[in-house]
N, C-alpha and C positions, 0 to 999 in steps of 0.2 A: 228274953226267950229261954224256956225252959228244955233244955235238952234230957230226953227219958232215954231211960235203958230201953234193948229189945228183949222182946220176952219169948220170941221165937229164934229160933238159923234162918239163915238167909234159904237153906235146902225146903225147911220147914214152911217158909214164908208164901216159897213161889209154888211149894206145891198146892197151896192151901189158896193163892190167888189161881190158878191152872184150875183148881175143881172149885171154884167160885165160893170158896171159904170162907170165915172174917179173919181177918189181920189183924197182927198187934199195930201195926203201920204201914205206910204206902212201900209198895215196893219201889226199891233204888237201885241204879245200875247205870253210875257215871264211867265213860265208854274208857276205861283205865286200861292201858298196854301197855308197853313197853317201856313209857316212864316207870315203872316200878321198878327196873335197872337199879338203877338211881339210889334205891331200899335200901339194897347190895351192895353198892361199890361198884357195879360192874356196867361195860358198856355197850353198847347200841349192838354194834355191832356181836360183842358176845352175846348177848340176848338172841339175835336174830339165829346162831348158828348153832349154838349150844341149849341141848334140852333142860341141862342140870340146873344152868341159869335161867332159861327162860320160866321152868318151876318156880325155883326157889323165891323170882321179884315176883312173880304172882301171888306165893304163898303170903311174902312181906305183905304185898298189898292189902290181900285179903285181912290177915290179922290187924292189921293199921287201920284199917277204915270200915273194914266188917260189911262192905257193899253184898247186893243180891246176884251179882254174875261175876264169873273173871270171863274176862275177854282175850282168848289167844289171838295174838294178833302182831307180826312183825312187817311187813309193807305190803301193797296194793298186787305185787308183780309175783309172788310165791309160786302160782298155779302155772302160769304164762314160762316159767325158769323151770319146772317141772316139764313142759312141753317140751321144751328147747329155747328158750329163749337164756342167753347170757346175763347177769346181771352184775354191776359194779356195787358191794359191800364199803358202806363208811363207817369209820371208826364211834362216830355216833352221830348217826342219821340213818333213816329206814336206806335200804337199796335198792338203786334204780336201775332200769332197763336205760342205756347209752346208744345201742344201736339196735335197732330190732333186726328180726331175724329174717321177716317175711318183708324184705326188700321188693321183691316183684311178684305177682302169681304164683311165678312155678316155683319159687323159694318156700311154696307149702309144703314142699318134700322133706324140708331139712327139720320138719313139726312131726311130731306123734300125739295121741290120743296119752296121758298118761294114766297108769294104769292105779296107783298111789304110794309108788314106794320110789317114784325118783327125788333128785334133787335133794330139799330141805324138807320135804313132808314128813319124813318119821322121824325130824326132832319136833312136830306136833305131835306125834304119836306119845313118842316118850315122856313128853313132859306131860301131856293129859295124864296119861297114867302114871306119874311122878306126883301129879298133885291129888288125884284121884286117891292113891294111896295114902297119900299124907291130912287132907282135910276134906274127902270126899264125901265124908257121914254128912259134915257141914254146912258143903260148897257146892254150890252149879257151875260147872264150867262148859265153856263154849269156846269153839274155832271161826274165826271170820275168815272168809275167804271171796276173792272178787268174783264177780258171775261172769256169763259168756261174753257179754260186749265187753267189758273191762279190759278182761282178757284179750278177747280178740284182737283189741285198739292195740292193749301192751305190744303185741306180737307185728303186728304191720306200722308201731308208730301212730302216736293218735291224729294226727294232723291230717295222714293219708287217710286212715280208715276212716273215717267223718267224709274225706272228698268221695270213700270208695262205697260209701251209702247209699252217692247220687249215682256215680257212675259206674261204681262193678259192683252192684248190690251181689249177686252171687257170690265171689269171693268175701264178703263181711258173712251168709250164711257159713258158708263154707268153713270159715274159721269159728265161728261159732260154735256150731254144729262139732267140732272138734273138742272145744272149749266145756259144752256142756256136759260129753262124755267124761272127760277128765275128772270136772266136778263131782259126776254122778261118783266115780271111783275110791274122792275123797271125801266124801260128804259119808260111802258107804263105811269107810274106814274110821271116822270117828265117832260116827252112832255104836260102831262095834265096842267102844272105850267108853261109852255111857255120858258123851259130853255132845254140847247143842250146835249144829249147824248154821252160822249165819251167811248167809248172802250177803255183800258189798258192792254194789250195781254204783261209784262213784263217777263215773265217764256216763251214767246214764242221768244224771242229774237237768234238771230243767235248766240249769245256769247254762246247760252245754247241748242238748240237744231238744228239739219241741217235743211238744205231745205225738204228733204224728209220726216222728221217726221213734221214740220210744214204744208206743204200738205196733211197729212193724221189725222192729231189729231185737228191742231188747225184751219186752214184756211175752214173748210165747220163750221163751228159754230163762225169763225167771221161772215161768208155770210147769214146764217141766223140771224143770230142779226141785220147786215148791211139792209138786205128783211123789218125786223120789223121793224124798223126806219121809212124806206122811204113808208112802207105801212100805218103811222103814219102821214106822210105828212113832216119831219124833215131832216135834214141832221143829219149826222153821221160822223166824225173821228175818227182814228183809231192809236193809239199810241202804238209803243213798244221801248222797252229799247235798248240800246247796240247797236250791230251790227246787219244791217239791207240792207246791199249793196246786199245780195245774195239773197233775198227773198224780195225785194223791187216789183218789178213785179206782184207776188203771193200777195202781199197785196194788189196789185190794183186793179186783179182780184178780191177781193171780194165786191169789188160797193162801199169802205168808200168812203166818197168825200172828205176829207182830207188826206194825210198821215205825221203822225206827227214821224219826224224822227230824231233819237239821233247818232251813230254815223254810216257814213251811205256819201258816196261819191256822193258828187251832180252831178257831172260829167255822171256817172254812170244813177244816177236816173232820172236825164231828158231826157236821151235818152232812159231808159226803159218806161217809165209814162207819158213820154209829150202829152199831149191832152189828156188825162186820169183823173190826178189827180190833186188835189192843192198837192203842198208840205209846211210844215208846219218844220222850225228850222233854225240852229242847233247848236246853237253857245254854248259852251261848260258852262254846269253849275257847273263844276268845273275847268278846265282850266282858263274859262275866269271869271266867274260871282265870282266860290270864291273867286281867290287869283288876281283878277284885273292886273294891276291897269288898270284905268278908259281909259288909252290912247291906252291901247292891246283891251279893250272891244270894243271900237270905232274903232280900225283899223278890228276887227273881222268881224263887223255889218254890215261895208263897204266896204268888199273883197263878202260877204253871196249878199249882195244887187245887187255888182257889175256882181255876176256869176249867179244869175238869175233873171236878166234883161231880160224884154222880154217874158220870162219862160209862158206858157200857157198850162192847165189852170189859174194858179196863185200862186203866192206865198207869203207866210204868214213869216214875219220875227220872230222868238222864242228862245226858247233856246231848247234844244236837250232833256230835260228831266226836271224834278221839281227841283226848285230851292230849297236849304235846308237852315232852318233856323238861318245857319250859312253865308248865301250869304250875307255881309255887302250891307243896303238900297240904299247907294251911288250908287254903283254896276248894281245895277234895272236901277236904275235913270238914268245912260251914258249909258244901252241899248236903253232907252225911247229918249234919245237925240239922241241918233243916227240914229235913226227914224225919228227925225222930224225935222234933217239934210240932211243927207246921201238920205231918200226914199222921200221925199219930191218934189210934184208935181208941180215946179213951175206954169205949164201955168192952175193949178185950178179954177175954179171960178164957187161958190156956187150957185145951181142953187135958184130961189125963188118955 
């Protein structure tokens, strides 16, 4: 396996696939966060709190692997602890919600709409504009952030709000409808820093709820989140966890211009989304990226590349979901190679 240099930036690359360009090679964007600590020296927990660290393991990253996105991203629950929800900080592990806050109904009082400057939101801010400054000419960066059901769940407990689907559908709007506003506030806040919005809809996943209640809970407040974006002038993708073959279609429907998909039958999805969407994966972050070796990662890369070939609107090579910072670096590294083996355009040549 021959691994080539790139003869484009990763800035260069996606602009050039966004206006339907040629590439030097396939675009890559293995869903790399917070492991990058790890670059540094520094832990979980500082990453999460601190914008100077959460920069600087991005920056490492980027320079180490040369991938086409940094992904800000430190746990699922951000947006929901920006509301009011409390959240317990570990020393290295993302942070969880322990007790939610929307105990009963009327405990929706002790919630607000946030507006994007509570909590831990403007150490996103800083660090976009920490790395923005430092390898911006270079780098595309982006903020993931979970959407209204996510959140919503975060906030009343997931276990309830699933029961409260069947039986107080109003309160699951209700907290949404909350949740979306917030979003809309952060989402406005980081287009302002010239970095990309992601949606995280992970509780909306097919592993956890059907098509049916995805249709009525979550998919009209992906669609307006998706409205607010592109009325921002920005693209938008749209990531969920798990199983996603049965509800691939309905994600399309909601305008993301990505669909970033984890486990999820390509077969399937190009013939639901073709001329529709980019597709974004999905090479497995624990199958392949944990437990390797380097030569399963490499034949993974180059079966994903090989099956969509051709594929229009595009496709984005990644991994299925967030790499965990147990994924040994090697690991990253023989995705990156296989990229720039495997999707590699020979007949390229850079325009001036």
């Amino acid at each position: 396996m021959e691994v080539k240099k790139d003869i484009m930036t990763p800035k260069e690359r996606v602009g050039a696939f966004l206006g339907g360009k040629p590439l030097d090679r396939i675009v890559t964007m293995p869903i790399v966060t917070s492991n990058t600590a790890q670059l540094i020296g520094k832990s979980q927990k500082e990453f999460q709190l601190n914008a100077e660290v959460m920069a600087k393991s991005h920056i490492a990253g980027f320079e180490k692997f040369g991938y086409d996105l940094i992904y800000l991203f430190t746990n699922c629950s951000y947006l929901a602890e920006a509301m009011g929800q409390e959240l317990v900080y570990f020393e290295n592990e993302p942070a969880s919600c322990r007790n939610p806050v929307v105990k009963n109904p009327e405990d929706i009082s002790k919630i607000k709409v946030a507006e994007g400057y509570e909590a831990n939101l403007p150490v996103y801010y800083e660090a976009i504009e920490l790395i923005q400054k430092e390898i911006g000419d270079r780098a595309n960066v982006s903020v993931c952030f979970s959407g209204a059901f996510s959140t919503a769940s975060t906030l009343r407990g997931h276990e309830q709000f699933i029961k409260d689907t069947y039986n107080n559908p109003e309160l699951c709007h209700e907290l949404m409808k909350m949740a979306t506003e917030s979003a809309k506030n952060f989402i406005t806040e980081v287009v302002k820093r010239g970095a990309i919005p992601i949606i995280l809809e992970p509780l909306s996943s097919g592993s956890l709820i059907s098509p049916r209640s995805f249709k009525q809970f979550s998919k009209p407040y992906i669609t307006e989140l998706v409205d607010h974006a592109h009325e921002l002038g920005t693209i938008i993708p749209l990531h969920i966890c798990g199983k996603t073959t049965k509800i691939i279609e309905q994600m399309s429907e909601t305008g993301a211009d990505v669909l970033s998909i984890d486990l999820c039958d390509l077969e399937i999805a190009k013939e639901k989304v073709s001329g529709k969407s980019v597709i974004l994966g999905n090479v497995s972050p624990s199958d392949d990226l944990l437990f390797g070796p380097v030569e399963r990662i490499h034949e993974s890369c180059k079966n994903l590349i090989e099956t969509m070939n051709g594929y229009e609107p595009g496709f984005i090579l990644s991994t299925g979901c967030e790499t965990s910072d147990k994924v040994p670096m090697e690991n990253i590294q023989a995705l990156m190679d296989s990229a720039r083996s495997y999707g590699v355009n020979e007949d390229f040549k850079k325009q001036d």
